[in-house]
N, C-alpha and C positions, 0 to 999 in steps of 0.2 A: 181854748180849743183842744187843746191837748189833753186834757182830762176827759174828755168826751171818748177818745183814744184809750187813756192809760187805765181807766177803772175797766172797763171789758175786756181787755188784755191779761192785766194782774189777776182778774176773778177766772180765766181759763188756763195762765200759766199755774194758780191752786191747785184748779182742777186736776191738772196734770201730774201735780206733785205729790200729791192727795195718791192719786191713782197707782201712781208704783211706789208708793211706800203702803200701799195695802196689799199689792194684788204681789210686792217682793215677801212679804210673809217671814218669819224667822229665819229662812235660810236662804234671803239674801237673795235670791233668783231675779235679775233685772234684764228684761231683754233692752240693752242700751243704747240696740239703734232703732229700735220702734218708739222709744224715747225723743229720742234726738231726733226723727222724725216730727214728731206732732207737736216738741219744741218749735223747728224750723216753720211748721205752718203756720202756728201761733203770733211767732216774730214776723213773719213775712205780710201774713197780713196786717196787723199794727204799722207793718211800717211802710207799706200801698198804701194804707189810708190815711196815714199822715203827710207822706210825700204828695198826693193828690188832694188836701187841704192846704196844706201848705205854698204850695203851686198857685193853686187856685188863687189866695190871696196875692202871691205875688205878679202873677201876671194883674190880674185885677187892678193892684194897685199901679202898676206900672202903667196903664190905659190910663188911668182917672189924672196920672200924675205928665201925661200926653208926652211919652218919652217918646221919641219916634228912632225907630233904628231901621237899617236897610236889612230884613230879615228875610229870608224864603220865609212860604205860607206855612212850611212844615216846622219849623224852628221850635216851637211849645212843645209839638209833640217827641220833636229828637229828645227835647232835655229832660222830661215826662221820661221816654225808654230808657237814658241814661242815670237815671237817676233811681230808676226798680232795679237798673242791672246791678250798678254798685247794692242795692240793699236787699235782693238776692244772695249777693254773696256774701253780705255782712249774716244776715241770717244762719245760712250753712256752717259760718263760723263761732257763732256764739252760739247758737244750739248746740253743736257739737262740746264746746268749754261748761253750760249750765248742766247737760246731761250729765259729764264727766266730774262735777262737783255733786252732784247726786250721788251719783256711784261712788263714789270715794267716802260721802258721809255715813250710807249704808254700810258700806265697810266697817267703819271704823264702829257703828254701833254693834255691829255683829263682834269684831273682834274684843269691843270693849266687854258684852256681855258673855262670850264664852269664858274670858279671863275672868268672869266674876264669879263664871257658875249658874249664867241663869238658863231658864226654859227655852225652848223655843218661843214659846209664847209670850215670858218676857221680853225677848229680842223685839216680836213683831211690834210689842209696844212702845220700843225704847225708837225703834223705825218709825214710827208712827210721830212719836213724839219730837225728831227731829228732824224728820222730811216733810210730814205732812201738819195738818191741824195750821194753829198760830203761826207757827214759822212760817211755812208753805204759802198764807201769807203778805207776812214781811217781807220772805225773798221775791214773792212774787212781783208786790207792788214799787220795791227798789228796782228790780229789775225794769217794769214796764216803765216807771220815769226817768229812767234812762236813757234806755234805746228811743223812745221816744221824742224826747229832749233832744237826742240828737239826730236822728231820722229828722226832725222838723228844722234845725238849723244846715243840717247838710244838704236838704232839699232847696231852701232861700237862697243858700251858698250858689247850688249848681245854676241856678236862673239868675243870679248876678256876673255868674262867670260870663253866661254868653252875650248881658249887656256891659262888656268890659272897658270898649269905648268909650260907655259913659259913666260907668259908674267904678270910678278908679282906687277906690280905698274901703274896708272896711273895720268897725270898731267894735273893741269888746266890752260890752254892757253887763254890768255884774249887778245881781240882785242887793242892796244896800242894806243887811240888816244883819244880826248878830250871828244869824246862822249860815251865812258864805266864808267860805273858805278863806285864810289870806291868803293865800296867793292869787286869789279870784278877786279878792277885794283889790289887792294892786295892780291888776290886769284892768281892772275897770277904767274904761276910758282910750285904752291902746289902741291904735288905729296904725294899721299898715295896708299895702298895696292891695287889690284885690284878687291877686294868687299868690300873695305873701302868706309867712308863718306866722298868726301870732306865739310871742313866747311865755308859758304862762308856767310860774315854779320853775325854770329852767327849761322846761321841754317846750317842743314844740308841736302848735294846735293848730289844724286848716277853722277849726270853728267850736265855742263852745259845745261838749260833748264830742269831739270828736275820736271815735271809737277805734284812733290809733293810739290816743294818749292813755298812759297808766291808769288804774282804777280809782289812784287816788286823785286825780282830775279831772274824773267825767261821773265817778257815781253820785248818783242826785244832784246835779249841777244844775242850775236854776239861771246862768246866765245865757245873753242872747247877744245878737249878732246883727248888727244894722250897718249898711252902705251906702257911704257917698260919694259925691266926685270931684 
């Protein structure tokens, strides 16, 4: 399901990258919060439409599996609002971080090329070559299975919270194969409370991907998050 997600995402976060490293030109000119703008729209929606797939499945499956809890009528949808609001504001803050490593790579091609002596026109290519095209990308699509990845585990998260009565522990499932991480591969199988930490490489994680942990424990992180009781 997630793929359905991350390839439409990663192809307009390009877009976007593409877009000011052409229209920044040799002299670097980035407007970087009209940036960081259509950043934030891009994450935000990626990550509404994952939090409302992902939902979806879990309430579904929680029906078929006839968990019965004493809930108000409104309960789906509280955890549905709380669940955009947290990824609301995760958006405004990674926008803001991806715009910021834009600008600083411009930078540095600007400053690299005038220490070299080239044209402006070299510049705009050397911009080109490092923000946009191939790269643009790479980053793009690491980025989208990221957030992704984790927008879909911290949405399951939030709808186990509110069945916490019943569903009292959960565990961390790592992808088994030569390209997980170790400390992801030793994390596999941990199972703690269900508003416990898991601890994974020494830090601690509410859920695989989760987008408080350093980069070296969430970018493209392939494991997943199942609860029991």
């Amino acid at each position: 399901m997630m793929r359905t997600v991350e390839g439409p995402m990663a192809r307009r976060l390009a877009a976007e990258f593409d877009r000011v490293a052409r229209e920044s030109g040799g002299a670097g000119v980035v407007d970087i919060h009209h940036h960081a703008n259509n950043l934030r729209l891009i994450l935000l929606n990626a990550y509404e439409t994952t939090i409302s797939m992902f939902l979806d499945v879990y309430f579904s499956t929680k029906k078929t599996c006839c968990i019965v809890l004493e809930y108000k009528l409104d309960t789906e949808d509280e955890i549905r609002r709380r669940a955009v609001k947290l990824a609301r504001a995760r958006a405004q803050q990674i926008a803001d971080d991806i715009a910021k490593t834009t600008k600083d790579k411009i930078r540095r091609a600007i400053t690299t090329g005038l220490g070299s002596g080239k044209t402006t026109a070299q510049i705009a290519k050397d911009i080109l070559l490092r923000v946009g095209g191939s790269i643009a990308k790479r980053r793009a699509m690491t980025i989208a299975r990221t957030e992704v990845h984790g927008a879909a585990n911290g949405a399951l998260l939030e709808g186990a919270h509110a069945d916490a009565d019943v569903l009292e522990n959960k565990e961390w499932v790592a992808t088994e194969d030569d390209r997980t991480r170790v400390d992801h591969d030793h994390a596999n199988g941990q199972i703690v409370g269900i508003k416990e930490m898991f601890t994974v490489g020494g830090e601690k994680l509410r859920f695989p991907g989760d987008p408080s942990g350093s980069p070296e424990n969430i970018i493209n992180c392939r494991c997943q998050i199942v609860f029991g009781s």
